[in-house]
N, C-alpha and C positions, 0 to 999 in steps of 0.2 A: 722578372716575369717567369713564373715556372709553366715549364711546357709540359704539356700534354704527352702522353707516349704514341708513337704509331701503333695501332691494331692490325697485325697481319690478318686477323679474320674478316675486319671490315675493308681493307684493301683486295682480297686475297677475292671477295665475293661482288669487289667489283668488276677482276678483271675478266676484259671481254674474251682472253684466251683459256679459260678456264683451266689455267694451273695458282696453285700457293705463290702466294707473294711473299717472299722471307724479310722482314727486318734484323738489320743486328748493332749493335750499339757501336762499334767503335769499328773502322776499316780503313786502311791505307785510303783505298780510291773502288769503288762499286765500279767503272769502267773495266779497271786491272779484274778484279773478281768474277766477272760475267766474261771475260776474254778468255779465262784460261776456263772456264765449266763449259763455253763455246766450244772449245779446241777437245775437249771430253765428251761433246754429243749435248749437253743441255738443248732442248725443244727452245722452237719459235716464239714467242710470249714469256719466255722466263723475265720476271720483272725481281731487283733487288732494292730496298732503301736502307738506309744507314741515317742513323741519330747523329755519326760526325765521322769527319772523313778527316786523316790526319795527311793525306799527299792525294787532295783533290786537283784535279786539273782542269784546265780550259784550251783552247784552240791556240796551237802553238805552243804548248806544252806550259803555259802563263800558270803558276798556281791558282789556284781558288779556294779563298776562306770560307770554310764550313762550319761556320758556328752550331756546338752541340744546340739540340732540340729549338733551333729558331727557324728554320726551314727545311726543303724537300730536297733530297741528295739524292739521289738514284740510276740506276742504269736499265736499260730495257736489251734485252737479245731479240736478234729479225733473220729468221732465216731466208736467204732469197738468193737471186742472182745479182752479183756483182760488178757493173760494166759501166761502160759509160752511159748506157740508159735508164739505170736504174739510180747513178748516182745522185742527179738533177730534184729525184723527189726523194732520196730519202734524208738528204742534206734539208728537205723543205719541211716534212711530213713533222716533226717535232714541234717546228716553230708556229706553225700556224695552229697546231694542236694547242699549244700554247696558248697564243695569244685566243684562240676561241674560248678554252677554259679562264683565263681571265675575267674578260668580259663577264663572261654568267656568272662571277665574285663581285661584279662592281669596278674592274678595272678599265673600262670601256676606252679605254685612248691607248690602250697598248699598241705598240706597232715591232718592225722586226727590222734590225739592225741588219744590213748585209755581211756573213753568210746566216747566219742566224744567233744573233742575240736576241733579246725582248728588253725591248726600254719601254720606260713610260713616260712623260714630260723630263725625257733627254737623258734620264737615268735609266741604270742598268738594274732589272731585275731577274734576272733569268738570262742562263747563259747554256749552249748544248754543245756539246762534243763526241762526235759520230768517229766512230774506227772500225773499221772491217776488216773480216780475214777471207780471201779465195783458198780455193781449191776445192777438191770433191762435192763436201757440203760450206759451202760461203754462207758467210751470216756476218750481220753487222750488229755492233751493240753502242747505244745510244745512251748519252750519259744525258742526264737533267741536273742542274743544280737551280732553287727556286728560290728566293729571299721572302719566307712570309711574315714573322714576326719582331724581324731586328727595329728596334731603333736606332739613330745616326750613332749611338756611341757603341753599337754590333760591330759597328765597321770600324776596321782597321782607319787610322789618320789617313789614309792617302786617299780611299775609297771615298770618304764622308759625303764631298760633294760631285759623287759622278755613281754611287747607287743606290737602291731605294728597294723598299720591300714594300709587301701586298699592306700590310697596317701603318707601311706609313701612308700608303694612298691612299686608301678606303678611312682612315683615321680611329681604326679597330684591330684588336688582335682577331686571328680567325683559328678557326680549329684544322689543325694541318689533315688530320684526317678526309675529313668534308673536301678540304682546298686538294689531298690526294687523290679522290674520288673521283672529281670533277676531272682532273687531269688523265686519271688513264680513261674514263671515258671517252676523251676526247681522244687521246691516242688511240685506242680502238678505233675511231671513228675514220683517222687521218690514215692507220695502215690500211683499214679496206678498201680508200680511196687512193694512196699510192699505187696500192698492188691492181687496182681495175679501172679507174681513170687517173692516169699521173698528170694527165695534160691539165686536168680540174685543179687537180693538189697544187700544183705549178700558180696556175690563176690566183688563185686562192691566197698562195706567199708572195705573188708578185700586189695582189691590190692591198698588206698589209704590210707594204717594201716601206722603210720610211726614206725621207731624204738622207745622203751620204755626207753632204756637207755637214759644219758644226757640231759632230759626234763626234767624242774623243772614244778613243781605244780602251777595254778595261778590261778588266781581269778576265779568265772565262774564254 
């Protein structure tokens, strides 16, 4: 399947923080990238995607396959305060963004793995990895990785029967663009309700909490 390229212009004019959205083809890990322009002063909303991450990671420092041009890689910068009150929603503010962007693609049974993966019928599609830095100005930067267009042989043999992307559930390819769209909309939507009601955001990740039993651990 040949993919489509990301449009930083039509990303760039989604976002609700009204700065450039940069894409670039090939990067270690968009996390690592948005940490160290963090530690430079880079603003609140700086969003990065990458076509393929060659030392993607996940929670616990688990690699994560980034198959070039079949899904959404990205990291988001959040300037904020860093503490134990803050951390409860911003561990949540992705995943529910998430799963709400789903749903408005057709993925309507997405739910969120405890801390925050996104499965769909028990598969892993979407995995997030949150890391912060304190002091003077604190900011956390929030990594996305999305699975939208792989089929089962995208995945590595181990993965095969434990993840799944957006066309294998909808039983269509989708335009990653469009599927990016939807997504920082919703992330806009999830920071403004961290940042002025967290206790809502919180609600929010707990009523699309799935059960903890019978999920196996996976990459991410």
């Amino acid at each position: 399947m040949s993919a489509e390229p990301l449009d930083p212009a039509v990303l760039s004019a989604a976002s609700p923080w009204g700065l450039p959205v940069r894409v670039v083809g090939e990067i270690t890990s968009t996390n690592d990238e948005l940490l160290r322009r963090g530690e430079e002063g880079a603003p609140s909303g700086t969003l990065l995607f990458a076509e393929s991450q060659t030392a993607g990671r996940g929670q616990f420092r688990r690699p994560w396959s980034s198959a070039p041009g079949l899904g959404l890689w990205f990291s988001l910068l959040l300037r904020m305060e860093i503490n134990d009150a803050s951390i409860p929603s911003l561990s949540a503010f992705a995943a529910v963004a998430l799963v709400r962007a789903l749903s408005s693609l057709g993925a309507t049974d997405a739910g969120i793995k405890e801390p925050n993966d996104v499965l769909i019928g028990g598969c892993k599609v979407a995995g997030i990895l949150v890391e912060t830095r304190v002091g003077n100005d604190p900011f956390a930067v929030v990594g996305i990785g999305l699975n939208v267009n792989h089929t089962p042989e995208d995945f590595p043999m181990e993965l095969r029967d434990r993840a799944a992307s957006l066309a294998m559930i909808t039983g269509s390819s989708l335009d990653r663009n469009t599927v990016a769209v939807s997504l920082i909309g919703e992330l806009g939507k999830a920071d403004r309700l961290m940042r002025e009601s967290p206790q809502e955001l919180l609600a929010a990740w707990q009523r699309h909490l799935l059960p903890s039993h019978g999920i196996s651990n996976q990459q991410g």
